[in-house]
C-alpha positions as CSV (number, residue, x, y, z in Angstrom):
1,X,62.1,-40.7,86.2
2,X,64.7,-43.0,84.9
3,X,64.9,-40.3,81.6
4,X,64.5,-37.4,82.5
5,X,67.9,-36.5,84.6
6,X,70.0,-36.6,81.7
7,X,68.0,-33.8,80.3
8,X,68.5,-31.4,83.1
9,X,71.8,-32.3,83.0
10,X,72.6,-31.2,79.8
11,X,70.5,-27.5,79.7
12,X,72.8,-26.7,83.1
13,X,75.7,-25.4,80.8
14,X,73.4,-23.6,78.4
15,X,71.9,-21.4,80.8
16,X,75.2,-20.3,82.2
17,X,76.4,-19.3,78.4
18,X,73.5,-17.3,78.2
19,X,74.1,-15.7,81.4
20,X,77.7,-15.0,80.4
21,X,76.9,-14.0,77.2
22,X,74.2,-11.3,79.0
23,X,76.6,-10.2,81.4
24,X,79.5,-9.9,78.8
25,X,76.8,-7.7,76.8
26,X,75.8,-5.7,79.6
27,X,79.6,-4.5,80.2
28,X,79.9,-3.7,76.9
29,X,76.8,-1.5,77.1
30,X,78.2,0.4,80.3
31,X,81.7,0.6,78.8
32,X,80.1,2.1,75.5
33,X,78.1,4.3,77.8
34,X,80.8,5.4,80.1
35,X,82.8,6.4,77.1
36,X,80.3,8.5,75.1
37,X,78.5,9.6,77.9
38,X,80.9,11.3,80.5
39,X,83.5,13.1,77.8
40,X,80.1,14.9,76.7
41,X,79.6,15.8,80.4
42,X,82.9,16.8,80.7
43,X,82.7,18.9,77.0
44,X,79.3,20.6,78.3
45,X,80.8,21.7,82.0
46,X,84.4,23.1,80.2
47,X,81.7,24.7,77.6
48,X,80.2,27.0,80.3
49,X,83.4,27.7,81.7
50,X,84.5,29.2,78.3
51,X,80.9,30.8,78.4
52,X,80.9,32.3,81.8
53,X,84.6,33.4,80.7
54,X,83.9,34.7,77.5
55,X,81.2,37.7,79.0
56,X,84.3,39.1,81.0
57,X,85.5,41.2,78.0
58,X,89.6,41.3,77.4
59,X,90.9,44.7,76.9
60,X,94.6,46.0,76.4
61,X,96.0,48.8,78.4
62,X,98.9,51.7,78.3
63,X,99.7,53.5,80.9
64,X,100.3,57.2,80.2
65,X,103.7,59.0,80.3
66,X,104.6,62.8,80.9
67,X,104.2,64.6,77.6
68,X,107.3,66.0,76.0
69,X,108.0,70.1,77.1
70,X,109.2,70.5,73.7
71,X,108.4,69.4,70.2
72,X,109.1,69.8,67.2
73,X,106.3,71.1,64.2
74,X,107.5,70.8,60.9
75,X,105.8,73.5,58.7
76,X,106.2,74.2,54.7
77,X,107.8,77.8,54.3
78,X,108.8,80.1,51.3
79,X,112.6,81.8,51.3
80,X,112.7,85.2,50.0
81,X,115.5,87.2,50.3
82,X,116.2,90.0,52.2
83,X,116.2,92.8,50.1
84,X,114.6,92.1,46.5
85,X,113.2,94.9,43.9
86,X,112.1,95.3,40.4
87,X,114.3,98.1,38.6
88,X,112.2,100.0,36.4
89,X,112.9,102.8,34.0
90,X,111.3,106.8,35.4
91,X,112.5,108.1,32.0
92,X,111.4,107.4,27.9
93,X,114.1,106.6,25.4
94,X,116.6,104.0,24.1
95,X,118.6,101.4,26.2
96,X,122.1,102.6,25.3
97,X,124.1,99.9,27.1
98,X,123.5,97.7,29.6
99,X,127.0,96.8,32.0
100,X,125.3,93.9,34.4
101,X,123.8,90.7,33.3
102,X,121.9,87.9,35.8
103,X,124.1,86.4,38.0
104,X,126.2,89.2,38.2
105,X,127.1,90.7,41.8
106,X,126.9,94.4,42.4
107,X,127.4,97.2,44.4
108,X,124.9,99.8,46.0
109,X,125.2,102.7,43.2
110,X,126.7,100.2,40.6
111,X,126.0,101.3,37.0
112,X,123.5,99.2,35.8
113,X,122.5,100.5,32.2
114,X,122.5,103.6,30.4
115,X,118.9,105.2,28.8
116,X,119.8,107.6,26.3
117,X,116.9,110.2,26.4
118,X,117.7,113.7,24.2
119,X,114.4,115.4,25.1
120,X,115.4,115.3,29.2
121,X,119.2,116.7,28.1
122,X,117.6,119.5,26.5
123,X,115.2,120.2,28.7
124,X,117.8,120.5,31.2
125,X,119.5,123.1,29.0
126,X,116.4,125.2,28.6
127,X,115.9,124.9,32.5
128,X,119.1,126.1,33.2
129,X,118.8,129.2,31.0
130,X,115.5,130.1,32.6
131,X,117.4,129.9,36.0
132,X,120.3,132.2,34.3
133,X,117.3,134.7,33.4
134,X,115.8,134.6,36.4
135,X,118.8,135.2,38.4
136,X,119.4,138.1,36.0
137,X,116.7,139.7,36.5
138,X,116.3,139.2,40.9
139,X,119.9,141.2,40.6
140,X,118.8,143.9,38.6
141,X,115.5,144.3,40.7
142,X,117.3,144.2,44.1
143,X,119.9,146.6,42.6
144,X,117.0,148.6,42.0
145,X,115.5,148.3,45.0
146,X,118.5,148.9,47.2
147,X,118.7,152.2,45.5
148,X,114.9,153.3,46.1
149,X,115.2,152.5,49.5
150,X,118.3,154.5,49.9
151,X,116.7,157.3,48.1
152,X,113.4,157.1,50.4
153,X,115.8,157.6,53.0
154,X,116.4,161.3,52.1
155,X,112.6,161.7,50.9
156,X,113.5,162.0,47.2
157,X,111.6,159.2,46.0
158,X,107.9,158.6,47.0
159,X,107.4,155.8,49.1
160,X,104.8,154.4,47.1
161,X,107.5,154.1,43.9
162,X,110.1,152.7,46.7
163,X,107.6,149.7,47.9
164,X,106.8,149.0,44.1
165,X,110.4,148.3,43.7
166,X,110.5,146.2,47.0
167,X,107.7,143.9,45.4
168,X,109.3,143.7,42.0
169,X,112.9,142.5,43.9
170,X,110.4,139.8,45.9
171,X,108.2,138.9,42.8
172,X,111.9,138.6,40.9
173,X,113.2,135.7,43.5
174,X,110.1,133.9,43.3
175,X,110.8,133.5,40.4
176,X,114.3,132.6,40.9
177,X,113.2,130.0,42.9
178,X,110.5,128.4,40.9
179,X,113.5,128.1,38.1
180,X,116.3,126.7,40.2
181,X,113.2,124.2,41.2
182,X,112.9,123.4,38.0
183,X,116.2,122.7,36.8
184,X,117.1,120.6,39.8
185,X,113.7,118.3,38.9
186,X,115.2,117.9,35.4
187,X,118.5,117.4,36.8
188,X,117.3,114.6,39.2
189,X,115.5,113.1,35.7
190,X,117.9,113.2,33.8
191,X,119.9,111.0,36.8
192,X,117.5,108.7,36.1
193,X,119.2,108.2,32.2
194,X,121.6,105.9,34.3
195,X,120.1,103.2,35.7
196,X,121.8,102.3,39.4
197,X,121.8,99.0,41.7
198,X,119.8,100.3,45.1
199,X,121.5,97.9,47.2
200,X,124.3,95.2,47.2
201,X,123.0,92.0,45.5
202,X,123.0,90.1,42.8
203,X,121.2,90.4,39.6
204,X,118.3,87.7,39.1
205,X,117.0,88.7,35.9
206,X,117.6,91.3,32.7
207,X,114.6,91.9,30.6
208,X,116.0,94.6,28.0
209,X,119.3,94.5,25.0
210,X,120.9,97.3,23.9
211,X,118.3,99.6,21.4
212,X,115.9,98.5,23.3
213,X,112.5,101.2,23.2
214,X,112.2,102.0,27.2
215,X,108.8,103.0,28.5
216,X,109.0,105.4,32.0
217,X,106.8,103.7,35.1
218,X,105.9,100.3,36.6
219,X,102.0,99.8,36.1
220,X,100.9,97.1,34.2
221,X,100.1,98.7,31.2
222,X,104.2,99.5,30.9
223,X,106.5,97.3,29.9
224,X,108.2,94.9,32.5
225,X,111.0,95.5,34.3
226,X,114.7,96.2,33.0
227,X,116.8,94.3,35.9
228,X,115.4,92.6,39.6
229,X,118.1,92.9,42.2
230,X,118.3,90.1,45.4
231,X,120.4,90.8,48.6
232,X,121.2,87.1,49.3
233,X,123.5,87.0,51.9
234,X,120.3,87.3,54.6
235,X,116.9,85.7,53.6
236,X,114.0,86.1,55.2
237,X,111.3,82.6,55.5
238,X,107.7,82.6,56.1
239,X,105.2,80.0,56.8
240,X,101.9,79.9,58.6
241,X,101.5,78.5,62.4
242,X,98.6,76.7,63.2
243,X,96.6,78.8,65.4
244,X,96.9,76.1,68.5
245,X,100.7,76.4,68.8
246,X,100.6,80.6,67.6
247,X,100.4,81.2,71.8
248,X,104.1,79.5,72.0
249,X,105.5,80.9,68.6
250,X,107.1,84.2,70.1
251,X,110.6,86.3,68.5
252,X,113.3,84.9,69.4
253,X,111.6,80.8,69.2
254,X,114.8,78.3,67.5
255,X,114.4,76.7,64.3
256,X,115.9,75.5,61.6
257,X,115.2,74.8,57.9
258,X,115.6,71.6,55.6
259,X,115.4,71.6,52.1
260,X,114.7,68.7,49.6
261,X,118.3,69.4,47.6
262,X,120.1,69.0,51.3
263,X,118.3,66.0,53.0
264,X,120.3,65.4,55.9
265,X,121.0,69.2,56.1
266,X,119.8,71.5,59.1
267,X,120.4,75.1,58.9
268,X,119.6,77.0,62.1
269,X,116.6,80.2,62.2
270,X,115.4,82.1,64.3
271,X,111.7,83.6,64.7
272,X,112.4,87.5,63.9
273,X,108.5,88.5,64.0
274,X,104.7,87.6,63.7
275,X,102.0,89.1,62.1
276,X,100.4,89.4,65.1
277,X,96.9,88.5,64.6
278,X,95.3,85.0,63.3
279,X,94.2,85.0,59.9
280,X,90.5,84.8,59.9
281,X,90.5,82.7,56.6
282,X,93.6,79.8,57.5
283,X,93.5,80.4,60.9
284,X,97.3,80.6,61.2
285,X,100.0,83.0,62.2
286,X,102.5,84.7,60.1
287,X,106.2,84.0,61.5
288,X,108.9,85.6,59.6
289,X,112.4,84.1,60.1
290,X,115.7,85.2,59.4
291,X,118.4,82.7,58.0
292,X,121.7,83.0,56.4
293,X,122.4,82.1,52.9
294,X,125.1,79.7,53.9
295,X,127.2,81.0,51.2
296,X,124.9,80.3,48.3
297,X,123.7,77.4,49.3
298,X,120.0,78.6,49.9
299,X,118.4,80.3,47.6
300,X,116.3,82.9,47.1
301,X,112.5,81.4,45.8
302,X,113.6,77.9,47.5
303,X,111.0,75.9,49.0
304,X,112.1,74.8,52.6
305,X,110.5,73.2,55.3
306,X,110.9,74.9,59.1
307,X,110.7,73.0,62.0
308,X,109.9,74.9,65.0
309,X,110.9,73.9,68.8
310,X,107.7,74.6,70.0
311,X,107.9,74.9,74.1
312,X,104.9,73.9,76.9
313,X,105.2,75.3,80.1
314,X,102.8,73.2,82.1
315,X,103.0,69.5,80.1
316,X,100.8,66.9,81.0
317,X,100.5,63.4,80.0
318,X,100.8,61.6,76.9
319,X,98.6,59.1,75.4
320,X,98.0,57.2,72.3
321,X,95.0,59.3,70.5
322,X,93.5,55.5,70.5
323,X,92.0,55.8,73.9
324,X,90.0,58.4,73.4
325,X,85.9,58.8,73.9
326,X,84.1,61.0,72.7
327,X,80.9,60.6,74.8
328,X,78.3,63.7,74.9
329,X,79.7,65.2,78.2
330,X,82.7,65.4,76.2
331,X,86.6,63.8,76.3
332,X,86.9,60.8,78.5
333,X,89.3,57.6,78.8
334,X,88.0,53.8,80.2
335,X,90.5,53.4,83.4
336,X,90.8,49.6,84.6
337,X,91.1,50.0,88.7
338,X,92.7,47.3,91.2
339,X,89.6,45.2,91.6
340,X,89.8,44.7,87.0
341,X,86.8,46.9,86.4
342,X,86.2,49.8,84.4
343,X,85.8,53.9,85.4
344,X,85.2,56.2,82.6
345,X,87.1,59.6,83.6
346,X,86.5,62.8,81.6
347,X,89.7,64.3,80.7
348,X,91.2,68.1,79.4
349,X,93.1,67.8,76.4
350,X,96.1,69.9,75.5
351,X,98.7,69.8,72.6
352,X,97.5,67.4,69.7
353,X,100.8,64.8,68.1
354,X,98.8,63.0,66.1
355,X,98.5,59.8,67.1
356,X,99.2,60.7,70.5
357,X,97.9,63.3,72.8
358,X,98.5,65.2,75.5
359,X,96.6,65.0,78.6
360,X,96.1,67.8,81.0
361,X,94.2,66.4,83.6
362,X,91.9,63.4,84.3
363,X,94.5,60.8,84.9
364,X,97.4,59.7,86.4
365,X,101.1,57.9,85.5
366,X,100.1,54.6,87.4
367,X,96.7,54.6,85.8
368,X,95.9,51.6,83.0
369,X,93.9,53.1,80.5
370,X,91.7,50.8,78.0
371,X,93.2,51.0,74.3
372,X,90.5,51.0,71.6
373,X,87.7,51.0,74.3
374,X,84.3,49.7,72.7
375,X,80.8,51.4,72.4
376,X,79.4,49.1,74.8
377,X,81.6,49.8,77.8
378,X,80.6,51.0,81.4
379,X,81.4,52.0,84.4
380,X,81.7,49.3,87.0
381,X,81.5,46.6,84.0
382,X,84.5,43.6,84.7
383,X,87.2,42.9,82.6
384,X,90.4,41.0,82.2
385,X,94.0,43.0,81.2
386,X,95.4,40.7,78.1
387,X,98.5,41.9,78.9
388,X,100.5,44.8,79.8
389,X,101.2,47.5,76.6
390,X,104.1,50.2,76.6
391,X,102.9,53.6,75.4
392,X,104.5,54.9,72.3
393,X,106.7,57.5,72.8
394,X,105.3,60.8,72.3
């Protein structure tokens, strides 16, 4: 007994490092665990709040505005002018001199050129000698009629011999006639030796010099023309209307024309007249317009581009052509309501801008309409608005 206390005294301090160094351990476990542990429980719970948030889908809205009453189409046209003709020879024979060349500006019954054509001058000649003949001879047979008749009168002469002279003095001014017809046809040909401007213009192209063989007629197979004439001072443009705007295309609709030589430029038309029909291969209308030359400064042949102010009486809405579905009951737009869901709507469409369109019915100017709407959208589905979107303007 007298050993043993030392002993017990000496493993007292031991056990309580081993006890310290245990419970030291232990925190160090629970601190290890509490700081790997909890930050994945945290990580997991803010994981299914992204999850449960991701499934609401985020859409962007516009909200439709009133469509504009008038707008403006810009259409490629062709300028012709007013007046324009091909001068073409109706007699044969030698260009004796010409008195206009291109660019020049003429008259109405301006001498042009001169064909110098013998044959027609003597033709003429004999023409007019067959007419002297003729004339001749209606005197002497209604000199010789007169008589019989007077004669007749006293029942000296038979009245058969008297009605023989009657129809010799007819037969004699038929004749007359058919002469004097003919001398004024080789008159009006031989007019044609001088070669006249039909109208006031300007002359855009001469084909023939002086000496020059001249063929009578225009077809094909004759040789081209001698002159072309232009009235320029009032031009007349065409283009082609689409069909869907051909309704609001009426005389008297404003334009105005720019041209690629005068950017900046506009020079006011007016819609004179439509073809009045659709044609069946373009589907387009015809518009003819009238503009002035502006001194020169448009020319005849020029390509322009018109740009009608075309007109709706009843507009509607306007929205980006982005919104659009194109389900199998036809047009429709995704609608976001008050509670954040969705309500497909089936709208009428009206005037196409492009990228915007207009829309007759379906929706309304307070209404937040889904841009880019998805193939998997439906009615009644949630969704969140990212944020509010201005619609373009139309």
């Amino acid at each position: 007994m007298t050993h043993s206390k030392p002993r017990t005294t000496a493993s007292a301090p031991r056990s309580r490092s081993r006890l310290a160094i245990l419970a030291v351990s232990g925190l160090c476990v629970a601190a290890a665990l509490t700081a790997g542990i909890f930050p994945r429980w945290h990580s997991f719970g803010a994981l299914q709040l992204r999850a449960k948030s991701a499934e609401i889908p985020v859409v962007s809205v516009v909200s439709p505005r009133n469509a504009a009453a008038v707008r403006d189409i810009t259409l490629p046209a062709d300028v012709q002018a007013y007046d324009d003709a091909a001068i073409h020879a109706r007699v044969n024979g030698y260009l004796r001199r010409w008195y206009a060349d291109i660019g020049t500006s003429v008259k109405a019954g301006q001498l042009l050129a001169e064909i110098d054509a013998p044959e027609v001058s003597d033709q003429l000649r004999q023409a007019r000698a067959d007419e002297a003949t003729a004339a001749a001879n209606y005197q002497l047979a209604s000199t010789t009629a007169k008589r019989w008749q007077d004669l007749q009168a006293t029942n000296s002469v038979a009245q058969q011999e008297t009605d023989q002279k009657v129809a010799d003095m007819h037969a004699k001014a038929a004749l007359l006639a058919a002469a004097r017809s003919n001398t004024s046809r080789l008159a009006q040909l031989a007019s044609y030796m001088q070669i006249r401007a039909p109208f006031d213009g300007v002359i855009t192209a001469r084909n023939v010099d002086t000496g020059a063989l001249i063929d009578a007629g225009s077809a094909p197979s004759q040789d081209r023309e001698l002159f072309h004439i232009s009235a320029g001072t009032r031009l007349r443009v065409y283009a082609q209307v689409p069909q869907d705007v051909s309704a609001a295309t009426v005389p008297g609709t404003r334009a105005w024309l720019t041209l690629p030589q005068a950017p900046g430029q506009r020079y006011p038309a007016t819609v004179t007249r439509t073809a009045g029909a659709i044609n069946s291969i373009t589907r387009s209308l015809r518009v003819e317009l009238d503009v002035d030359s502006q001194d020169g400064r448009i020319l005849p042949g020029t390509y322009a581009q018109v740009h009608l102010e075309v007109g709706s009486a009843h507009a509607g809405l306007d929205l980006p052509a982005n919104t659009l579905m194109f389900p199998a009951s036809g047009p429709a737009v995704a609608v976001v309501d008050a509670e954040n869901k969705l309500t497909i709507r089936q709208v009428a469409l009206g005037r196409d801008f492009g990228s915007h369109v207009e829309v007759l019915s379906g929706v309304q100017e307070n209404d937040r309409v889904v841009v880019n709407p998805g193939d998997g959208i439906v009615s009644g589905m949630p969704v969140r608005v990212a944020a509010p979107a201005k619609g373009d303007a139309a």
